[in-house]
C-alpha positions in Angstrom: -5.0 -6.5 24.1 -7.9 -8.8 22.6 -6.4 -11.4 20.0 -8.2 -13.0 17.2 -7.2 -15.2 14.1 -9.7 -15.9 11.7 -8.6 -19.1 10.0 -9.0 -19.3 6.3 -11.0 -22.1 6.0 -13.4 -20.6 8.7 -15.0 -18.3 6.3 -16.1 -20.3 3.7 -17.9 -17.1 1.5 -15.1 -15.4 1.9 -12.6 -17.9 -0.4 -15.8 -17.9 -3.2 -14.6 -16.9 -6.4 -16.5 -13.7 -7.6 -17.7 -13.6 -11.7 -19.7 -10.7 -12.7 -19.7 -8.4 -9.5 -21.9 -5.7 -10.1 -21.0 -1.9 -10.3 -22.5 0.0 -7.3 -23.8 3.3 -7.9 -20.9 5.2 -5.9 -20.2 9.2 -6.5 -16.0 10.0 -7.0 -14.3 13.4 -7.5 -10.5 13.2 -8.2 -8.5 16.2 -7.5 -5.0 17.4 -7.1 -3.9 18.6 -2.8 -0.9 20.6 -1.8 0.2 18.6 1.3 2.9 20.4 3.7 5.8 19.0 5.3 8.2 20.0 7.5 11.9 19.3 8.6 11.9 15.3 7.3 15.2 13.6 7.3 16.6 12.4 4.6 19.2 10.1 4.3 22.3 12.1 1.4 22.7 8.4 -0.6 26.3 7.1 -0.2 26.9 6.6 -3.8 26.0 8.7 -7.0 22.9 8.5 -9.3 23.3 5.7 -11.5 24.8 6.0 -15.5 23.5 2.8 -16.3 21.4 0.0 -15.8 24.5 -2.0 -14.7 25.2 0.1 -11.7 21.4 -0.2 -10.5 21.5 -4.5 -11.3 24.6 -4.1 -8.8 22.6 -2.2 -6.6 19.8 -5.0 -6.4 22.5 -7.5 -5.7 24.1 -5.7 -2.9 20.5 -5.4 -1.3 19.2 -8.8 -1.4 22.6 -9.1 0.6 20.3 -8.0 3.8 18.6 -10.4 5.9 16.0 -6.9 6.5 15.6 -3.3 4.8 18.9 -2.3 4.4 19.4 1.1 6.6 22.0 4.3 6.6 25.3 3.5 8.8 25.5 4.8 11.5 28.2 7.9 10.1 25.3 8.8 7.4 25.2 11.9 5.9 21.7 13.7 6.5 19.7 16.5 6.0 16.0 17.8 6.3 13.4 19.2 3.6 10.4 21.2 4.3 8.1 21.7 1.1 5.0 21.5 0.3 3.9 18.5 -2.5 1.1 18.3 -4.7 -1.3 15.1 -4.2 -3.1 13.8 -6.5 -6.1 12.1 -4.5 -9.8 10.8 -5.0 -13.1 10.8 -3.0 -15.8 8.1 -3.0 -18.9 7.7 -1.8 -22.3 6.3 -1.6 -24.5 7.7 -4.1 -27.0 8.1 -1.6 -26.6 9.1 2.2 -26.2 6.3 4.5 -25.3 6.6 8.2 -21.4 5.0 7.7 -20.6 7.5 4.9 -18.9 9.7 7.7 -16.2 6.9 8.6 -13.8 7.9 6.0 -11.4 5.0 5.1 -7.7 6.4 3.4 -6.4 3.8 1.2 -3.1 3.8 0.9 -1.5 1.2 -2.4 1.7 -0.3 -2.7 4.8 -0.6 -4.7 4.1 -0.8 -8.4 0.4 0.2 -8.2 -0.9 3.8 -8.2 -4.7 4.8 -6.6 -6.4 2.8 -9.6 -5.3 -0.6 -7.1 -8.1 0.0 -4.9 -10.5 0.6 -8.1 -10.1 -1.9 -10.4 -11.5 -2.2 -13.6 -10.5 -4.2 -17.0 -11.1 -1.8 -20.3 -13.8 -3.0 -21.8 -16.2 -3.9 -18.5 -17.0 -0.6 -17.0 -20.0 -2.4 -14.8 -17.7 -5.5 -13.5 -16.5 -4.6 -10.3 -15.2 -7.8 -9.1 -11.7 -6.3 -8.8 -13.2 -3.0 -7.1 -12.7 -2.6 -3.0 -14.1 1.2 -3.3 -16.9 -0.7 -5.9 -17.7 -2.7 -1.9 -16.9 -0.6 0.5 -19.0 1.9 -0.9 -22.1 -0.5 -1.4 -21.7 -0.6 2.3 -21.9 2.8 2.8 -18.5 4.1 3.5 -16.3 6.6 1.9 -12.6 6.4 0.8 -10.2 8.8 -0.2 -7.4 7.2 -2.1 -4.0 8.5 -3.0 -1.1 8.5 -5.4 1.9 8.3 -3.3 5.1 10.8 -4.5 6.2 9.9 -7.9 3.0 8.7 -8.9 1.7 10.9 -11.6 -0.3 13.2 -11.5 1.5 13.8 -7.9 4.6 15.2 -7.1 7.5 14.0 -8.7 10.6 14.5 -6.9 14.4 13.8 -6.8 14.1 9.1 -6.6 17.8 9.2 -4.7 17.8 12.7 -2.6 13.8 13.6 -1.8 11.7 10.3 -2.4 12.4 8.5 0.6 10.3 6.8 3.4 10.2 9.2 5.8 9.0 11.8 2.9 6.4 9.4 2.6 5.4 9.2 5.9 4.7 12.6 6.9 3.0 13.0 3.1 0.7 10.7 5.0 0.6 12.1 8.0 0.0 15.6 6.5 -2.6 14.4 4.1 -4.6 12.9 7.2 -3.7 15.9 9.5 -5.6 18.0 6.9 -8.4 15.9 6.1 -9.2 15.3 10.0 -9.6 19.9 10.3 -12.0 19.6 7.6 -9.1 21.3 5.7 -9.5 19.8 2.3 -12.4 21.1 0.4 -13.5 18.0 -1.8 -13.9 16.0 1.1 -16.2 16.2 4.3 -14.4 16.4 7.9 -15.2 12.3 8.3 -16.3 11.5 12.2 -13.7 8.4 12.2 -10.9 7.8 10.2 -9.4 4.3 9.2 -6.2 3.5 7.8 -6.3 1.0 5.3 -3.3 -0.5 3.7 -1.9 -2.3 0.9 2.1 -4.2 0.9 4.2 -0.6 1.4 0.8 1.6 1.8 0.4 -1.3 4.6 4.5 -0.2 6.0 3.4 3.4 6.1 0.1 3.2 7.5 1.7 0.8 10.4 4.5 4.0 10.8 1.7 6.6 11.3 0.1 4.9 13.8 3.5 4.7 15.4 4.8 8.3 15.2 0.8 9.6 15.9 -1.0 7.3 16.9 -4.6 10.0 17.5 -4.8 10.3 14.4 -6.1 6.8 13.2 -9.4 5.3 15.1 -8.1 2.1 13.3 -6.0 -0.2 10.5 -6.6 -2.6 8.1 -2.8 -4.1 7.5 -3.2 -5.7 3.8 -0.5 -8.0 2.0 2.1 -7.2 5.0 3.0 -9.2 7.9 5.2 -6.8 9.4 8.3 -9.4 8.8 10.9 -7.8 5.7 13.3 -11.0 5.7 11.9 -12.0 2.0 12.0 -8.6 0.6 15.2 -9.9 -1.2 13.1 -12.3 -3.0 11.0 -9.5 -4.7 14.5 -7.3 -5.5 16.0 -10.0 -6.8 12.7 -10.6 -9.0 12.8 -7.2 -10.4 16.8 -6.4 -10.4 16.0 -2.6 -10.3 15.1 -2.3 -13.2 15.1 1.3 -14.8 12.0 2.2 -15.8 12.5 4.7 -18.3 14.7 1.7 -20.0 11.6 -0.8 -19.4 8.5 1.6 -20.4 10.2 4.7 -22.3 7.0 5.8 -23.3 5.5 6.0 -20.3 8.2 7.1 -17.9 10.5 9.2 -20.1 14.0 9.9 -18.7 13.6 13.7 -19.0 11.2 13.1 -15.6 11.9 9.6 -14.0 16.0 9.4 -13.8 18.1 6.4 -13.1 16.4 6.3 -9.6 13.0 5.0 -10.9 13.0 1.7 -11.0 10.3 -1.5 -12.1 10.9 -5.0 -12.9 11.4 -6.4 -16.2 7.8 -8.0 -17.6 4.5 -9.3 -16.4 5.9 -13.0 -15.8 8.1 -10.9 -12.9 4.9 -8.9 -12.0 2.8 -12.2 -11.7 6.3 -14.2 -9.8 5.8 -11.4 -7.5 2.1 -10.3 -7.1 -0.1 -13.3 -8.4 -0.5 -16.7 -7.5 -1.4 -19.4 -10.5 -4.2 -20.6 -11.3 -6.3 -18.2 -9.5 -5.9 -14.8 -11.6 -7.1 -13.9 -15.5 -4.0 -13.4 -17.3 -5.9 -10.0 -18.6 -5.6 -8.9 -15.4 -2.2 -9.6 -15.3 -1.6 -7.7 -18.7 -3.4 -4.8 -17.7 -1.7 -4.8 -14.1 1.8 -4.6 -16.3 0.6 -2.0 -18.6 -0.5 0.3 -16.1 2.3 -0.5 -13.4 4.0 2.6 -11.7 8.1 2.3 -10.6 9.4 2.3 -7.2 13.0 4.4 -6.0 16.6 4.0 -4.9 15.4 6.2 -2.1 12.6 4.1 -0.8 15.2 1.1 -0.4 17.5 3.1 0.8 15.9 3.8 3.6 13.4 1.9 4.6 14.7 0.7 7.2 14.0 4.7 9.4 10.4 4.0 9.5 9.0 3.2 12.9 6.7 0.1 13.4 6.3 -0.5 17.0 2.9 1.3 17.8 2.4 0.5 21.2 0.5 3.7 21.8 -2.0 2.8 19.1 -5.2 1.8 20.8 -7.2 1.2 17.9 -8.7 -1.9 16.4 -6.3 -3.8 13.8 -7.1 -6.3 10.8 -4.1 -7.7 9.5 -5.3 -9.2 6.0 -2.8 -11.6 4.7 -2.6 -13.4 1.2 -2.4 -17.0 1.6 0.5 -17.2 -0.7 2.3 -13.5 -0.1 5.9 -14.5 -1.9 7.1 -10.8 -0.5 5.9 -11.0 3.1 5.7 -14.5 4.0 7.8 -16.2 1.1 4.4 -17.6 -0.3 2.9 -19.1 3.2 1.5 -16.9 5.4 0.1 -19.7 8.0 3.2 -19.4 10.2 3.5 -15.4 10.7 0.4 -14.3 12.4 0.1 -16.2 16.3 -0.2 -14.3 19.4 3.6 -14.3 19.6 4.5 -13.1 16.3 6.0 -9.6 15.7 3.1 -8.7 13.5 0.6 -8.2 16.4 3.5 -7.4 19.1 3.6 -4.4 17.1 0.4 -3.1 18.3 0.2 -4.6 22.1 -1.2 -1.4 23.2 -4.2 -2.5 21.0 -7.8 -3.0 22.3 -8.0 -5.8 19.2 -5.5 -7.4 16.8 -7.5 -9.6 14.5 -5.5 -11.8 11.6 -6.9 -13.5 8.3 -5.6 -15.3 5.5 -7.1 -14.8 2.7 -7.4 -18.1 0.9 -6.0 -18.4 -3.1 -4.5 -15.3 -3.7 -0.9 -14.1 -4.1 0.3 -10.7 -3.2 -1.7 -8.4 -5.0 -4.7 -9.5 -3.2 -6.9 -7.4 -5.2 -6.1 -8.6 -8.3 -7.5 -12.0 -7.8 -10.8 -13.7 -8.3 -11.7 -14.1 -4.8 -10.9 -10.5 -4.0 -14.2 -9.4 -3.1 -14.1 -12.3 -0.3 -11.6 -10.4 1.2 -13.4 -7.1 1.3 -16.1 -8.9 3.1 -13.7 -9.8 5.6 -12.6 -6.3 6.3 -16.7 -4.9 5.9 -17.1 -7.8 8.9 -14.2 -6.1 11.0 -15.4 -2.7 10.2 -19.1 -3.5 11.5 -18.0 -5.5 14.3 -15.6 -2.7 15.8 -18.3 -0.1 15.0 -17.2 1.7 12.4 
């Protein structure tokens, strides 16, 4: 296994603060996938759904109890679901034909984001695409396909406690990829490579496919996650579950997101969490909390199940760390990421483990205003590994 760690202040374009960026020409068709899966275990949740937001405060505080996820005991009660799920995903790419466009690039977002993470745009400024990775990637001549992970409108909403849980997620993932590798998804071309790109959980389940199948990745870009979960109590304890239908009625009325949906309270918890001060535009910040999406008792619950040793992945891996990642690193990433450290154990069947910290961002590395330097650092990985 080749190591690398590109030091932050070796790259000094990459920390320059973007103004202005403009809009690519780039093509997109958004559409909605059924994605199969198959006898997934799910963990039956110990408790029942929550009557109130006092029972899912106490929930929070038994959590941030664990040192790590929190996982089923060992006498847990499970059972399996095979169904089929509808996706909601979008294709990008260049608006005209360049020789990379076949490398397909699945972007997978995080907790409290939906696709729109990976596409960002303030209302207002259709042609600034200083928050946009697809807006860079593209210019380059690559093609995504992003998704909206279950409960993510217009996807599949299912049961938060009982059918929303990690391992769901994980073979949505691994379906969704399965399919798009046979060519089996009409909107989008059978790509000649695939790369697995990542943000905070997308990051946690992109890490898991390469673990339970490793073939079907050629590589990973690891964003906002340093494969360490000791802070996650900082970001539960941030939010204190919660409900969402009690934070954002509007948006997510009870009569489709139950007790098990949960959020945190306002934007000064979504920028304690995601953003790191000075270096965002607080309109960002408003528009991040206006259009946030809630996470699930079931997710928590058992997080813990999904796999993250992939030592029969082979591919090249970019972890892309944010300097001052409260969730992953407890705002200092510089400490997490030597040759030693369980973030690039984790793939020591690897031909290449490369690590970066991104200078002057917080968590929601995309949402800063030296995002695009960190797109250049993954277009740099991606060339150099010959995608």
């Amino acid at each position: 296994m080749y190591f690398t760690t590109l030091l932050s202040v070796t790259l000094l374009l990459a920390a320059t603060e973007a103004t202005g960026v403009a809009r690519n020409p780039y093509n997109c068709m958004s559409f909605v996938v059924p994605v199969p899966v198959d006898n997934v275990t799910l963990v039956v949740p110990p408790f029942p759904d929550f009557p109130d937001q006092y029972a899912a405060t106490a929930f929070a505080n038994e959590v941030t109890k664990q040192i790590t996820f929190p996982g089923p005991s060992p006498d847990a009660n499970l059972t399996t679901l095979t169904t089929t799920f509808d996706i909601s995903a979008e294709y990008c790419t260049p608006a005209t034909a360049n020789p990379k466009s076949p490398t397909l690039l699945i972007l997978t977002h995080g907790i409290g984001f939906n696709r729109s993470y990976w596409d960002f745009y303030l209302p207002g400024t259709p042609d600034d695409a200083q928050y946009s990775y697809i807006n860079r990637v593209t210019a380059a001549g690559y093609s995504t396909l992003s998704w909206n992970r279950l409960g993510i409108e217009p996807s599949t909403i299912p049961d938060p406690y009982r059918e929303l849980q990690s391992l769901v997620e994980l073979a949505v993932l691994t379906s969704l990829t399965t399919l798009v590798r046979a060519g089996k998804i009409a909107q989008v071309p059978q790509p000649q490579k695939v790369v697995h790109v990542g943000h905070s959980w997308g990051s946690i389940l992109s890490n898991a496919l390469a673990a339970v199948a490793p073939g079907l990745s050629d590589g990973l870009v690891l964003t906002g996650y340093s494969h360490l979960v000791t802070y996650q109590n900082l970001f539960i304890a941030d939010t204190s579950f919660h409900i969402a239908s009690q934070n954002q009625p509007d948006r997510f009325p009870n009569q489709t997101y139950s007790t098990g949906f949960l959020t945190w309270p306002d934007k000064y918890a979504n920028q304690f969490s995601f953003l790191l001060y000075p270096y965002f535009d607080p309109v960002v910040l408003d528009r991040a909390e206006e259009t946030k999406y809630p996470f699930t008792v079931g997710e928590f619950l058992t997080a813990a199940t999904l796999p993250l040793e992939a030592p029969q992945f082979q591919g090249p891996v970019l972890y892309l760390a944010a300097e001052a990642d409260l969730i992953f690193c407890a705002s200092n990433c510089t400490a997490f990421f030597g040759p030693d450290s369980a973030a690039v154990e984790a793939f020591n069947g690897s031909k290449s483990v490369e690590t970066y910290i991104q200078p002057r961002v917080g968590h929601g590395i995309n949402l800063h205003k030296n995002a695009t330097g960190a797109y250049d650092v993954v277009l740099d990985w991606a060339s150099r590994h010959g995608f």
